[in-house]
C-alpha positions as CSV (number, residue, x, y, z in Angstrom):
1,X,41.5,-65.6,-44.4
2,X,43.9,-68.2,-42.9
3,X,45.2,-68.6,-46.7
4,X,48.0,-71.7,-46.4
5,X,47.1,-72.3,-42.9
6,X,47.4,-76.3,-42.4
7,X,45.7,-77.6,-39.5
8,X,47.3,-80.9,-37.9
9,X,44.6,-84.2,-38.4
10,X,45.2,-84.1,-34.2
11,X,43.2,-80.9,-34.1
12,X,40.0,-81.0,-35.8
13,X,38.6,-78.5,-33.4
14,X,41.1,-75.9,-34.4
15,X,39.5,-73.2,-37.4
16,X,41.2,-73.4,-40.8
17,X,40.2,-71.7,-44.0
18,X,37.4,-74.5,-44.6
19,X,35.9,-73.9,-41.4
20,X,35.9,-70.1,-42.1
21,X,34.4,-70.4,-45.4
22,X,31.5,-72.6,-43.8
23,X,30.8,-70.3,-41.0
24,X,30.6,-67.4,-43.7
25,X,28.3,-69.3,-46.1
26,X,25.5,-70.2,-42.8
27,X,25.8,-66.3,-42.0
28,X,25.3,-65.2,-45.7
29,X,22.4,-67.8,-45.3
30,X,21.1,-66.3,-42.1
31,X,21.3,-62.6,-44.4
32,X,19.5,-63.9,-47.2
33,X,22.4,-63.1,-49.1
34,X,22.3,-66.1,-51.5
35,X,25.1,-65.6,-53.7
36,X,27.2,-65.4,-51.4
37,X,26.3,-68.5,-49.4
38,X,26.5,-70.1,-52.3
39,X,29.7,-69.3,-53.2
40,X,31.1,-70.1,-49.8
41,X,29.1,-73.4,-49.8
42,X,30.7,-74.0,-52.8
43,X,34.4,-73.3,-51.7
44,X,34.1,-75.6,-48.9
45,X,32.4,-78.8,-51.5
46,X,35.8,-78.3,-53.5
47,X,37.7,-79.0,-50.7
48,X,36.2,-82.1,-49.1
49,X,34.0,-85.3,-50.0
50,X,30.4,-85.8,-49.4
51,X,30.2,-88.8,-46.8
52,X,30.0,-92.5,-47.8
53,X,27.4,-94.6,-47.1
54,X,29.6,-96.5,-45.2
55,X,30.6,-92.9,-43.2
56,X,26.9,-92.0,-42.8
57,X,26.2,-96.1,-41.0
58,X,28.9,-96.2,-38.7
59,X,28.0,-93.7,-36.9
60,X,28.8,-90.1,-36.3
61,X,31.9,-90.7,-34.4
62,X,35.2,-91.0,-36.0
63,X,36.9,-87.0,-36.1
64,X,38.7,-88.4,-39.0
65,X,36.1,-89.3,-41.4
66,X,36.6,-87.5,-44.7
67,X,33.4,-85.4,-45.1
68,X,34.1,-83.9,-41.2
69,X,35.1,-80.3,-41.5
70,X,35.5,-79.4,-38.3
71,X,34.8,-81.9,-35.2
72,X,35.7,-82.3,-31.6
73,X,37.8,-85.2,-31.2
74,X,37.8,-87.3,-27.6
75,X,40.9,-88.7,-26.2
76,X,41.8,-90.8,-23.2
77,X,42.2,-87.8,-20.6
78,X,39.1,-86.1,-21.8
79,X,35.7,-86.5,-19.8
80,X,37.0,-89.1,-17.3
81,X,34.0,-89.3,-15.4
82,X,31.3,-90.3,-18.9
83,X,34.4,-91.0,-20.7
84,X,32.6,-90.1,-23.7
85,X,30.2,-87.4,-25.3
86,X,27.4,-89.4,-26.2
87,X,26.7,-90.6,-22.6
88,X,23.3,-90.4,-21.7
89,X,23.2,-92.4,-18.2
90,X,22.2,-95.7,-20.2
91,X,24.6,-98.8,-20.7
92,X,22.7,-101.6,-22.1
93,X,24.4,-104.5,-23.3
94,X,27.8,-102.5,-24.2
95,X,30.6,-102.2,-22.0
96,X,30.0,-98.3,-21.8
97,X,27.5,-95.6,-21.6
98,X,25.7,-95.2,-24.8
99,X,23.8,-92.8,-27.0
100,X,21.3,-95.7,-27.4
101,X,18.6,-93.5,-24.1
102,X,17.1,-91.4,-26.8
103,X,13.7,-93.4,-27.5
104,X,11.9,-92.4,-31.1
105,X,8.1,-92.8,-31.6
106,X,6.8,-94.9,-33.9
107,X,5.4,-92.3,-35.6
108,X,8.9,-91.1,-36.6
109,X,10.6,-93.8,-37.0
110,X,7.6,-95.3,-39.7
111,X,8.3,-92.3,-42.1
112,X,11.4,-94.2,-43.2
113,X,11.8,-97.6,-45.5
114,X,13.6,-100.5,-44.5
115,X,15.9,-98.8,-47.7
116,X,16.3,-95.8,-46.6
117,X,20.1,-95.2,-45.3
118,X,18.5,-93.4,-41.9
119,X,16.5,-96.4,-40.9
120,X,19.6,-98.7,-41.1
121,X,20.7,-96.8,-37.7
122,X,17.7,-97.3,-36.4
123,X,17.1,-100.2,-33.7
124,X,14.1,-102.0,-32.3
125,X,14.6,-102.7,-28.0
126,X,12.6,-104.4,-25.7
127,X,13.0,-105.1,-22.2
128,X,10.7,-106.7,-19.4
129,X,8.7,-109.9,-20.1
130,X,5.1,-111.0,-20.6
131,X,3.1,-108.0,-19.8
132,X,5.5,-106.6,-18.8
133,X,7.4,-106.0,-22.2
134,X,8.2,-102.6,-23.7
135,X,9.4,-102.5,-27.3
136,X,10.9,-99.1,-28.3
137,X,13.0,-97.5,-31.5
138,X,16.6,-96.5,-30.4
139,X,18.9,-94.7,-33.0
140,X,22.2,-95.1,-33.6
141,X,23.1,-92.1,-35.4
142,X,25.7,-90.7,-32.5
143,X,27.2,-93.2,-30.6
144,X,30.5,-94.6,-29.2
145,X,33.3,-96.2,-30.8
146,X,34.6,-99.4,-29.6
147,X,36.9,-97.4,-27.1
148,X,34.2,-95.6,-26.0
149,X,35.4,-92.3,-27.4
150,X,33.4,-91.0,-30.3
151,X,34.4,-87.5,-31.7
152,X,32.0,-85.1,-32.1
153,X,30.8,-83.7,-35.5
154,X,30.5,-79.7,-35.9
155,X,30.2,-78.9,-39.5
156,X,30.3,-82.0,-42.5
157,X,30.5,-80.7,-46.1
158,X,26.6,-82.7,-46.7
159,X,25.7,-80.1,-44.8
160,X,28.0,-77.1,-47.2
161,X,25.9,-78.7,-49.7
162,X,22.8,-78.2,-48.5
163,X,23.8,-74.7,-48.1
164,X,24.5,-74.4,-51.6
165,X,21.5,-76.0,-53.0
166,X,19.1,-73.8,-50.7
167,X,21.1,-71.0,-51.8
168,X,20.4,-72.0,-55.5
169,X,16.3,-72.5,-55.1
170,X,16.3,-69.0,-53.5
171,X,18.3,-67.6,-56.7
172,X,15.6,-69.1,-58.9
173,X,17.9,-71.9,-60.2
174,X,16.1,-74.7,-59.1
175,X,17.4,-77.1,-61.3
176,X,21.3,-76.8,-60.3
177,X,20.0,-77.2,-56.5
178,X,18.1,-80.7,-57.8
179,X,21.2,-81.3,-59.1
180,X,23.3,-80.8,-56.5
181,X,20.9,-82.6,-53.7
182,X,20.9,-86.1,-56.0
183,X,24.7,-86.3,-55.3
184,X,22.8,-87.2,-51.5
């Protein structure tokens, strides 16, 4: 399957072997075929980094982030008209359409700790005065680089390790999954 295949960094979208073995292990998943998804899962870890802190904060956007197996990246002649894939018909304060007009309940957003990786994308907004005044949690999860372009992720390898660790509880060796979900 694709065995030497090298896929240029200008085509993220195009399948190589990774991709492949990813596909295969959320299929063997899908069959309850454990062993197998695990070993697919595992094939794909080998081969590329868990993301960074620093990867998981900036936001899901750069097609050239080390833990991205397969992405969508945006260029200047894609999408004219939004310009980017997060837009969502709200501007804000930024000098492009943003991902920022999905709202989060409260509710949601108070199962995190100020700690907690996920609430660092997480923004309070307010707008109107007096009584006016709504205050509301955005995310920041997705959103636009700087040129307003922000790839779009398809499959990262936190996700291949998932995989493998599900794969692992459902073989009865619960303490390799443990192991391999504290490297999150």
């Amino acid at each position: 399957m694709l065995e030497g295949f090298v896929r240029s960094a200008n085509y993220p979208n195009v399948f190589n072997q990774a991709i492949v073995q990813g596909i295969l292990s959320e299929v063997y998943q899908v069959m309850n075929n454990w062993p197998k998804s695990e070993e697919y899962a595992k094939k794909v870890l080998a081969q590329y980094p868990l993301s960074t802190v620093d990867d998981y904060t900036n936001g899901f956007n750069n097609h050239g982030t080390a833990s991205w197996i397969w992405s969508i990246k945006q260029t200047e002649e894609q999408n004219m008209g939004d310009y980017s894939p997060f837009a969502m018909w709200y501007n804000g304060t930024r000098k492009c359409w943003t991902f920022g007009g999905f709202i989060l309940a409260d509710d949601f957003v108070s199962l995190f700790d100020e700690d907690d990786i996920r609430f660092k994308q997480l923004e309070r907004w307010s707008e109107g005065e007096g009584d006016n005044k709504k205050e509301f949690w955005v995310s920041f999860k997705f959103r636009d680089n700087e040129d307003c372009r922000g790839s779009m992720v398809v499959m990262r390898s936190d996700e291949m390790l998932l995989n493998a660790a599900e794969a692992l509880a459902r073989q009865g060796k619960e303490g390799e999954a443990k192991e391999l979900l504290w490297q999150l």
